[in-house]
N, C-alpha and C positions, 0 to 999 in steps of 0.2 A: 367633876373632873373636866368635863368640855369647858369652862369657863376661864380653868390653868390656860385652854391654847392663845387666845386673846391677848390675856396677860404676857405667854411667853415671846409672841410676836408685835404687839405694842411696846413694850414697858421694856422687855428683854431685848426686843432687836434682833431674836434669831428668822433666821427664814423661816418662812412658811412648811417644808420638809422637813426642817431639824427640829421644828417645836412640835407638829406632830408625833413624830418619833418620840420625843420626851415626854411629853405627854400621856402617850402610852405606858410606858415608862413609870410614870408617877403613880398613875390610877393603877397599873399592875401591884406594884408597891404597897399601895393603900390596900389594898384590897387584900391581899396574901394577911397583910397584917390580920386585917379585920378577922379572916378565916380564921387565924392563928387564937387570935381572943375569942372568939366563937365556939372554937375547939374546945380552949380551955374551961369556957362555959357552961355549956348543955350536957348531957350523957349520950346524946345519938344524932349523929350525921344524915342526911340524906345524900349520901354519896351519886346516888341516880340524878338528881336536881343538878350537884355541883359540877357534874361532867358534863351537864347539858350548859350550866352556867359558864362553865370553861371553854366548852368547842365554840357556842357562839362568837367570843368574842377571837379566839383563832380564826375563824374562818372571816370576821370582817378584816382582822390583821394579813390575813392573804389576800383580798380585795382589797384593801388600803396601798399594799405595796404593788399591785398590779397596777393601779390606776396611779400610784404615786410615782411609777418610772413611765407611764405614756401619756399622762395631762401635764400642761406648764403649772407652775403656782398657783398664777392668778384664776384660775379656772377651779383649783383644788380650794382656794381659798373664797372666791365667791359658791362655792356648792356647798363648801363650810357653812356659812352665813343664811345658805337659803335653811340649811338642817338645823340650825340651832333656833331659826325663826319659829321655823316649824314645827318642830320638838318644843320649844317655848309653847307656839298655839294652841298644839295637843293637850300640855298643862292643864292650862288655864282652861279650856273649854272643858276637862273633865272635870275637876276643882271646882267649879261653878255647877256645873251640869250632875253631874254625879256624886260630887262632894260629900 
């Protein structure tokens, strides 16, 4: 899903705000899906797990929107870039290390 905001803001030409926001958006999308086929799948839910898998990302969508009405863009979008390096780095060094 991080790799849609790139795309939406290179390729697509939205601001940096609007493609966040859709981006959200998407991977929520995806994601319900997924649930949805999941459901249809297995005979038993960990409902405990999926409420934790659910607040987490509500509570970074409350931080997102806090920092998204008192940072400019470019600041929203260079923090972007440090976390996806990052998250990249994390990968690889378990992938290799832990593999």
């Amino acid at each position: 899903g991080f790799m849609i905001l790139p795309v939406l803001v290179l390729l697509g030409g939205l601001p940096i705000k609007v493609a966040i926001g859709t981006d959200l958006i998407i991977i929520a999308a995806k994601s319900l899906l997924g649930f949805v086929g999941e459901v249809q799948a297995v005979e038993t839910i960990d409902y405990g797990f999926v409420g934790l898998i659910t607040l987490l990302p509500l509570a970074g969508m409350i931080l997102g929107t806090y920092l998204n009405r008192r940072l400019p863009a470019p600041i929203l979008r260079t923090a972007f870039g440090w976390f996806v390096l990052a998250m990249g780095g994390f990968i690889v060094v378990r992938e290799v290390f832990l593999g």
